[in-house]
Structure formats: structure tokens, C-alpha cells
C-alpha positions as CSV (number, residue, x, y, z in Angstrom):
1,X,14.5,11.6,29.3
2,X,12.0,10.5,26.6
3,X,10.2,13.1,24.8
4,X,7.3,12.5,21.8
5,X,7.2,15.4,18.9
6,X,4.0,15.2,16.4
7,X,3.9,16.7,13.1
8,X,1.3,17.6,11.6
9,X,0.7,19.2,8.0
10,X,2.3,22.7,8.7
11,X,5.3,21.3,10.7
12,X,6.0,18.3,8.4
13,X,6.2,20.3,5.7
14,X,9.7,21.3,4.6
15,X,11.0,19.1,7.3
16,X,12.9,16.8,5.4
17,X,15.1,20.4,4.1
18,X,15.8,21.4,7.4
19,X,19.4,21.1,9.4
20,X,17.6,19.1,12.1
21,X,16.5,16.7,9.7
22,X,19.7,16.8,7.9
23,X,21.9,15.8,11.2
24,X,19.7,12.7,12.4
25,X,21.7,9.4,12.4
26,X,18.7,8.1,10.5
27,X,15.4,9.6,8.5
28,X,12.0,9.1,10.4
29,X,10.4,9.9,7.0
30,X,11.4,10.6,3.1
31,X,10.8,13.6,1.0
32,X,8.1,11.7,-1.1
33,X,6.1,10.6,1.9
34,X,6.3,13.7,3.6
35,X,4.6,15.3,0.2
36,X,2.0,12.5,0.1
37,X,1.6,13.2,4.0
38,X,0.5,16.6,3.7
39,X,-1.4,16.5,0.5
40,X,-3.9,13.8,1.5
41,X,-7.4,14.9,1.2
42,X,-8.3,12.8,4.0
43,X,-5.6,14.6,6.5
44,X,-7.0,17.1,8.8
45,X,-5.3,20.1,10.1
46,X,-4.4,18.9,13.4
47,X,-3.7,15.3,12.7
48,X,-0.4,14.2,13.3
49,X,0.8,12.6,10.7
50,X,4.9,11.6,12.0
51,X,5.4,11.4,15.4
52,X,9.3,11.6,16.8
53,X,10.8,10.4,19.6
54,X,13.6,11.6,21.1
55,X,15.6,9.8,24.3
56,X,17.7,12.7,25.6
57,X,17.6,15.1,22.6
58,X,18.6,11.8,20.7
59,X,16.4,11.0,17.7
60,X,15.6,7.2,18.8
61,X,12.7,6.3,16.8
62,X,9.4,7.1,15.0
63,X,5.9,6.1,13.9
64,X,4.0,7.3,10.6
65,X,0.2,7.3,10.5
66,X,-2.1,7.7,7.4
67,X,-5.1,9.6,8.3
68,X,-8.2,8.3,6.8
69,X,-12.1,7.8,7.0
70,X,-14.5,5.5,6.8
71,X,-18.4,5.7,6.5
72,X,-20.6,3.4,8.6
73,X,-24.1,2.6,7.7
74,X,-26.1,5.8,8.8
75,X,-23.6,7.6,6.1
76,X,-21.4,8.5,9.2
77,X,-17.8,9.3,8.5
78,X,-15.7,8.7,11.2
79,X,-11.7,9.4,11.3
80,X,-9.3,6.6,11.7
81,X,-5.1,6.3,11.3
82,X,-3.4,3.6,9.4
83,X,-0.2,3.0,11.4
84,X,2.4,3.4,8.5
85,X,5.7,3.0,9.7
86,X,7.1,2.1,13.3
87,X,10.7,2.0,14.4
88,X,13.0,2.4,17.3
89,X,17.0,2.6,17.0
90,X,19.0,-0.6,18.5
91,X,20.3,1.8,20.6
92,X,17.2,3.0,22.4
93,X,16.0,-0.3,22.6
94,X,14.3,-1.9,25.7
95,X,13.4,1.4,27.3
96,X,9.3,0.6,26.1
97,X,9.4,3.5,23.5
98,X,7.8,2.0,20.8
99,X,4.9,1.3,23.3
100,X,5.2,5.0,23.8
101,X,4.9,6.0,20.6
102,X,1.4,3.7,20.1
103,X,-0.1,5.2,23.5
104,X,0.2,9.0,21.5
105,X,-1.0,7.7,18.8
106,X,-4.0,6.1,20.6
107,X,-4.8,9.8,22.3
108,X,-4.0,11.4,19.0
109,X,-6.4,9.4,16.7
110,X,-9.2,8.7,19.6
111,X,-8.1,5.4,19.8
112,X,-9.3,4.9,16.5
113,X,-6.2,3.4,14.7
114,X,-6.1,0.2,12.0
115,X,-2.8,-1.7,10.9
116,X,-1.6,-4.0,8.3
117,X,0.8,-5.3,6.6
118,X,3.5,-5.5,9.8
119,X,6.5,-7.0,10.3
120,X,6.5,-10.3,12.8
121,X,8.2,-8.1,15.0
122,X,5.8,-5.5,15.2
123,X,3.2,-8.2,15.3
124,X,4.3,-9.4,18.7
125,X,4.9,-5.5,20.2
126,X,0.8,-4.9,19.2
127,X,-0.3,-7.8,20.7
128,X,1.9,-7.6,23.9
129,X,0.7,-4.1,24.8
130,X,-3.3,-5.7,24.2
131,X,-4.9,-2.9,22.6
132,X,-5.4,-4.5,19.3
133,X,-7.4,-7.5,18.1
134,X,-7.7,-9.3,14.5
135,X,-10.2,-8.7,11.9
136,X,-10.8,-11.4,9.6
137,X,-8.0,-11.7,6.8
138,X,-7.6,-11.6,3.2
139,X,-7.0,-14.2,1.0
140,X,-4.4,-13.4,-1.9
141,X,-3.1,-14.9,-5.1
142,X,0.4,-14.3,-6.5
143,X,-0.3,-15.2,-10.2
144,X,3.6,-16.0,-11.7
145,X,4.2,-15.1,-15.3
146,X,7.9,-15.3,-16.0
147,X,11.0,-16.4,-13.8
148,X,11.4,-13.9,-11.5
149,X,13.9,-15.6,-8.6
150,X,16.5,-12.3,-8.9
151,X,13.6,-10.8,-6.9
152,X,12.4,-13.8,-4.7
153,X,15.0,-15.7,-3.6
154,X,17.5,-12.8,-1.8
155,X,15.3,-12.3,0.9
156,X,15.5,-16.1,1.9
157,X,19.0,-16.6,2.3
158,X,22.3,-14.4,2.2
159,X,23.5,-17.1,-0.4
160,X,20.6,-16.3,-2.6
161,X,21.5,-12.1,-2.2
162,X,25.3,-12.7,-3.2
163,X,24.8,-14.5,-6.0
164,X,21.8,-12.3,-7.0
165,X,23.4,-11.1,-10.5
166,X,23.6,-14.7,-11.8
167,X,19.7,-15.3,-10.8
168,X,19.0,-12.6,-13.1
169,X,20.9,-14.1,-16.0
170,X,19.3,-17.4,-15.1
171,X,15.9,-15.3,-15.5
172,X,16.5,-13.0,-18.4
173,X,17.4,-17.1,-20.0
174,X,14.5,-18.7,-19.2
175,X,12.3,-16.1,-19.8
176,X,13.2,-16.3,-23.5
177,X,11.6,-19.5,-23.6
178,X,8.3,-18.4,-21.6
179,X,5.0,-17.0,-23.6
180,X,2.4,-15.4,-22.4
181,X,-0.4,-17.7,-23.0
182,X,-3.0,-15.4,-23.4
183,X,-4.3,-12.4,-24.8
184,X,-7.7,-11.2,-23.0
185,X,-10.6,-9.6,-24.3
186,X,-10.8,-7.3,-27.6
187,X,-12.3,-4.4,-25.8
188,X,-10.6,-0.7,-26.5
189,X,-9.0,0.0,-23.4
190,X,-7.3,3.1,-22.4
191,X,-4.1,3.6,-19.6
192,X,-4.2,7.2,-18.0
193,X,-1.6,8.8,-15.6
194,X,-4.6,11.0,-14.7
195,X,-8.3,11.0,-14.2
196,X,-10.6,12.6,-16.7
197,X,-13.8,14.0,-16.4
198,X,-15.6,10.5,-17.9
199,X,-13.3,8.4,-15.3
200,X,-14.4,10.4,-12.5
201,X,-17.9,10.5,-12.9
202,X,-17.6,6.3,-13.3
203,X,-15.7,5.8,-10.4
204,X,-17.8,8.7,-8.3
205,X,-21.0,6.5,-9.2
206,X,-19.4,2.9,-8.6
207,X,-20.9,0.7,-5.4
208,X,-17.6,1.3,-3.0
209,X,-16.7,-0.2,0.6
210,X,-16.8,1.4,3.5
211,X,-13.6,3.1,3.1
212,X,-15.5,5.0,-0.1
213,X,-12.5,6.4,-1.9
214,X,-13.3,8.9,-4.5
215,X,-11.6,10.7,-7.5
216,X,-10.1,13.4,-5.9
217,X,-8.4,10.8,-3.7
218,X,-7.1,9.0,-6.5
219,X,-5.7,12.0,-8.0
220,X,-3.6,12.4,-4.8
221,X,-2.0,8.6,-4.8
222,X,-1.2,9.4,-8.4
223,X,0.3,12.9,-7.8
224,X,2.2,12.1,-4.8
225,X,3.5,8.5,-4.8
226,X,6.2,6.8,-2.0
227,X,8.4,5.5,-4.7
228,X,11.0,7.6,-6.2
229,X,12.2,6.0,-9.7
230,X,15.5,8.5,-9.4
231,X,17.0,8.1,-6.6
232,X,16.6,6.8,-2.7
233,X,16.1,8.4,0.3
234,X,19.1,8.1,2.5
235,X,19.1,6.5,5.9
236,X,15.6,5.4,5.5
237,X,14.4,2.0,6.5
238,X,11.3,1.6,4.5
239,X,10.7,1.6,1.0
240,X,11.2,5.0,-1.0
241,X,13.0,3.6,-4.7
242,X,12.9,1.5,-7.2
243,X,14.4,1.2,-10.9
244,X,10.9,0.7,-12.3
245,X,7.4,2.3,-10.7
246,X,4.6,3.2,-12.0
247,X,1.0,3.7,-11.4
248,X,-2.2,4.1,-13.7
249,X,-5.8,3.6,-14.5
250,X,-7.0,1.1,-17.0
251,X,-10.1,2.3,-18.9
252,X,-12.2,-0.3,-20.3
253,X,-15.1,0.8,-22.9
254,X,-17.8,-0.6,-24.5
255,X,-20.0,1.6,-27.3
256,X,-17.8,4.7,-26.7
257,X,-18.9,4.3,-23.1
258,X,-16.3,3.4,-19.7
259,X,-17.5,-0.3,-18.2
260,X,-15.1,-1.0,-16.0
261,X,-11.9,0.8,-14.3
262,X,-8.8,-0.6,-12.0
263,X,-5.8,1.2,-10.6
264,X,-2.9,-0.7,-11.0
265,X,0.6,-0.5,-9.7
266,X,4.1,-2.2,-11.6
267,X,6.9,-2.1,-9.5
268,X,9.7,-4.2,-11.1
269,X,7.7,-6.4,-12.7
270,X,5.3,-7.2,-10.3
271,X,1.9,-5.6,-10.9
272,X,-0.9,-4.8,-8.4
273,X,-4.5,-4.7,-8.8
274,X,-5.1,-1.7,-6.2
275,X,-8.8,-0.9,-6.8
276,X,-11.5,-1.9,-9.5
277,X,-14.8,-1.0,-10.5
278,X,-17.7,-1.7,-12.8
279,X,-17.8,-5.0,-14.7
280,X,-15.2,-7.6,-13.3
281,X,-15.2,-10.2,-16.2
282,X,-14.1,-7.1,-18.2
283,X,-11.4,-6.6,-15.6
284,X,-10.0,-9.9,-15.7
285,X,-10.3,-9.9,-19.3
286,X,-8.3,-6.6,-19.8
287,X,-5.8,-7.8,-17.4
288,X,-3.6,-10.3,-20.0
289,X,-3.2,-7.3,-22.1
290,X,-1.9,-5.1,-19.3
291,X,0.7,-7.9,-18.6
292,X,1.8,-8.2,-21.8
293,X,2.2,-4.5,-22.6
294,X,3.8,-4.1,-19.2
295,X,6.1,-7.5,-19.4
296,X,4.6,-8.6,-16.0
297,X,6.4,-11.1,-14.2
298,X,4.3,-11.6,-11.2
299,X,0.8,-10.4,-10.2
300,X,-1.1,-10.3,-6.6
301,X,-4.5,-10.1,-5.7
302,X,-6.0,-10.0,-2.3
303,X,-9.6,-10.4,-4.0
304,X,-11.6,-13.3,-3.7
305,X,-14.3,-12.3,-6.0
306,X,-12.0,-11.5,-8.7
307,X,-9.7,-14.1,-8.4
308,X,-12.6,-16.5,-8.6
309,X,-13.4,-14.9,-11.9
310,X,-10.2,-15.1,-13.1
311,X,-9.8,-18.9,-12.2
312,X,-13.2,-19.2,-13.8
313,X,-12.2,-17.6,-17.1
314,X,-8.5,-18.7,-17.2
315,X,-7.1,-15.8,-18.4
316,X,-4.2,-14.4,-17.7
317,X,-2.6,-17.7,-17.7
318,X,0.1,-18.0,-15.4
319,X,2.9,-20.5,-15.2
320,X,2.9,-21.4,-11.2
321,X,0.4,-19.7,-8.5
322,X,0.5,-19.2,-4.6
323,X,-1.6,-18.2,-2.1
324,X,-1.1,-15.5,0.5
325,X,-2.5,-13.5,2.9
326,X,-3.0,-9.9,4.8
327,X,-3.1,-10.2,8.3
328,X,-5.5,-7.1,9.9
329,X,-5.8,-5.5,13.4
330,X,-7.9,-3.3,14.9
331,X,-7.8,-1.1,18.2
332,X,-10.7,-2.6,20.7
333,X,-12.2,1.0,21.3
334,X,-12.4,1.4,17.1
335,X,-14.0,-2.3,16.9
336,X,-16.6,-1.5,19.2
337,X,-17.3,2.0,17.8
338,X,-18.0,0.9,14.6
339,X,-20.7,-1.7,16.0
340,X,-20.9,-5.6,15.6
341,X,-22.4,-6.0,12.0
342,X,-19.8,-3.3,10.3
343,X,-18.3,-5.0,7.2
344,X,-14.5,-5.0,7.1
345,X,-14.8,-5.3,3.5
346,X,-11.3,-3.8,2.6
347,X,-10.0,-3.5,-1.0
348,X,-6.5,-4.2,-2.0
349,X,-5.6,-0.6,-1.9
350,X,-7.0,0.4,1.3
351,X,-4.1,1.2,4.0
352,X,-1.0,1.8,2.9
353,X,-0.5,-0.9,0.3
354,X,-1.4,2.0,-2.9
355,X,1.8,3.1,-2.1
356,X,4.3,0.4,-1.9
């Protein structure tokens, strides 16, 4: 018999302490994201934010949503989901419960749900059960500054992933012999863990897209981040460690005055450009100095304005450059709510992506 749990802020929380948890052949969530979960300023009461599914009594699968709002324009703010995490045990398999799982999330959210950055897999399951359609995609840049194949090539081919100590050595050796070629713009700048009372008024007055995020929920993805830099949650599929993690605001003045602001993310040497404000030659200017300080090996953007400055400006200078993109879907319902001329104008934070 199949039977669908949701948690929301009062029953996730502690639930990664408790026996239950501690007995499931795999975790549905980690201790991190359960933490993030239930301080997002965007959750509601009765949204669930983990929904569990269990095939007799059995723990076979679960899906993650990330509640969230966006403002349409008669100042509107309607609630939406990002689906987070989806995943059903091999051995529940082929009994339709992920489709399950997405039908209570449809009633749950109002149909109003929004995904990205999915697997193939899940790809095909959202598009087989025809409730979603795409929104236009965004273009990226991956901007490479050193060597960095220890991190690349694993994921290709086995080969690659047994040999993966040597491919660092090969890096750490070619490196050596790699510059940085450039060194930005001789603003002050300052990097902050935290937002200040100068920050916040900046970014509270910025021009912002329709998901409108604000200080207060900047604090919280600074606060309560995914990524553990200590240790990993066991038995968990999706990401929850890494050696090196951090997140932080870059502060960039002009006469004693903030001109521009970006929230950046370096995980292992790859550094993200989450979200940006104020004067973007001055953000592509600063950015040469954030790599070197922060020994950047790689760098993606999935911003066509600023990569077109930076391109313009070469600077940072990188050694090799690819493009990529993020693929977007969209419940039908949720399309047609928002109305025909809404601009999907998402930033490289929105979703999930802040906190991976």
C-alpha cells in the first residue's frame, strides 16, 4: 500500500534526530537542509516542505520543495514551490510513485510549482506525466582559470574517477605555470559573511526581478546553507559536503558610498555569481580580484548581460571558455496564472542553485 507523509515547518523540525529517521535505509533530507527548510522567510506555516512516501510502511522515496514567491505586475505576490529533490528507491520502482509524489505536490502548492536544474531522468518523468511545459532557457558561461580536470573529468568516465589522484597532481603541476592575467578595477571593495545596515538598504532599493529577493532573505542563505564543510550527511543522494564552501557578499564603493553588490558562492574552486546589483562594469571589474584572492579555478554565469560586459571589458581573463545552459519548466496552471506577458527573467540564484 502506498502512503504520502508531508512535512511541514513544525514536523520537519528535529526530524533528522529522530529514531524514525535514524532507521531509514536512506535519508529523504539532511540536517542542513532541514534547517534551511524551516528557516526560509518565504515558507509558510502549512507548506509542506518534504514529502515521504512510504510503500507498505517502507520508506521508498521522497520529494523536497522550496517555497517561494514571486510578484507579478499589479505588485501581486503569489506562492510557488521549487521542486528541490525527487527520488524513488530501485526497489519501489515501477509502481508510478514518483508520479505520486508530483500529483501532492500539485494539490499542495495549487499547482503552482517551477523546476530546474533536473536530471535527464527526471526530465523525461515531468514531461511524460504532461503537466509541465518549458520556459525559455538561460544562456551560461563557464569562464576556466586554472586546470581543474581532478574535478571534470570523473564524472565522464570510471577511468577518469580511478585515476582521479594523478589528475590532481597533473593540475597542482600545471597550475604552477598558469597566471592570472588580470587584476580588475582599483575600487575599495569589501567581502562580508553578513549583511550590514549600508548593504541592506542598497540591495532593498536595487531594480530586482520578479522573484524580488530582499535582505532578510539573503541573511537566511547565508545562515543556513546546504553544504556542510565538516562532514557529510549519510545515505543521502544529493549534495550536503564539500572540503571547501563558502558564501559572501562583495561590496564595491565609490566616495565612501556602496555602487555595486554580488553574492558569490566558491565551492572547490569554482565560484558562482548568485545575484548582483547596482553598477555591472564595477561588478565585472571587481570580479579578477575575487578570483585571485579566492584562487578560482573555474567560474559560471548564467547572465547574458553580464557576461556581455565582461567579454566587452576582458577582464577576468580566462584561459578556455564554454557555454552552457539551464533548462526551465513550468506547471501549465502556474503559466497561465501568471498571464502571457509575465517576464521569466530569473537570476542565477533563483531556485535552488544559491545553495549548491
Amino acid at each position: 500500500m502506498i502512503n504520502i507523509v508531508g512535512l511541514n515547518k513544525t514536523k520537519l523540525n528535529g526530524f533528522t534526530k529522530t529514531e524514525e529517521f535514524r532507521n531509514f535505509e536512506f535519508a529523504p533530507i539532511s540536517e542542513l537542509r532541514e534547517q534551511s527548510h524551516i528557516h526560509n522567510p518565504r515558507a509558510q506555516d502549512d507548506d509542506i516542505l518534504l514529502f515521504l512516501v512510504y510503500d507498505n510502511q517502507q520508506l521508498a522515496g521522497y520529494l523536497g520543495i522550496l517555497p517561494d514567491d514571486v510578484f507579478i505586475k499589479t505588485g501581486e505576490r503569489i506562492h510557488f514551490g521549487w521542486l528541490s529533490t525527487l527520488f524513488v528507491s530501485e526497489k519501489h520502482r515501477g509502481k508510478q510513485i514518483a508520479q505520486q509524489l508530483l500529483y501532492a505536490a500539485e494539490k499542495s502548492y495549487n499547482q503552482n510549482l517551477l523546476i530546474t536544474e533536473f536530471t535527464p531522468s527526471a526530465e523525461r518523468l515531468y514531461r511524460k506525466i504532461g503537466l509541465f511545459e518549458d520556459l525559455t532557457s538561460k544562456n551560461a558561461v563557464r569562464y576556466y582559470y586554472k586546470s581543474n580536470l581532478a574535478e571534470l573529468l570523473p564524472s565522464k568516465r570510471s577511468f577518469f574517477d580511478k585515476n582521479k589522484d594523478w589528475l590532481k597532481r597533473f593540475d597542482r603541476l600545471i597550475n604552477f605555470f598558469i597566471p592570472y592575467r588580470s587584476k580588475g578595477i582599483d575600487n575599495l571593495y569589501k567581502i562580508t559573511t553578513s549583511i550590514d545596515t549600508n548593504l541592506s538598504d542598497f540591495i532593498n532599493h536595487q531594480h530586482k526581478n520578479p522573484i524580488a529577493r530582499n535582505a532578510e532573505d539573503f541573511q537566511w542563505m547565508l545562515h543556513y546553507p546546504w553544504i556542510s564543510t565538516e562532514k557529510e550527511q549519510p545515505d543521502y543522494l544529493f549534495s550536503s559536503y564539500s572540503k571547501d564552501y563558502k558564501m559572501f557578499w562583495v561590496s564595491v564603493y565609490e566616495h565612501q558610498k556602496i555602487v555595486s553588490a554580488m553574492l558569490c558562492s566558491v565551492r572547490n574552486g569554482h565560484l558562482k555569481v548568485l545575484y548582483y546589483f547596482g553598477n555591472i562594469e564595477k561588478v565585472s571589474g571587481i570580479l579578477p580580484k575575487v578570483i585571485r584572492k579566492y584562487k578560482i579555478k573555474m567560474m559560471t554565469i548564467y547572465d547574458d548581460h553580464l557576461n556581455m560586459v565582461i567579454s566587452k571589458n576582458t577582464t577576468p581573463k580566462p584561459i578556455y571558455k564554454r557555454p552552457l545552459k539551464r533548462n526551465y519548466l513550468i506547471h501549465k496552471a502556474f503559466k497561465e496564472k501568471l498571464g502571457k506577458d509575465f517576464n521569466f527573467n530569473f537570476t542565477d540564484g533563483d531556485g535552488d542553485f544559491s545553495f549548491t
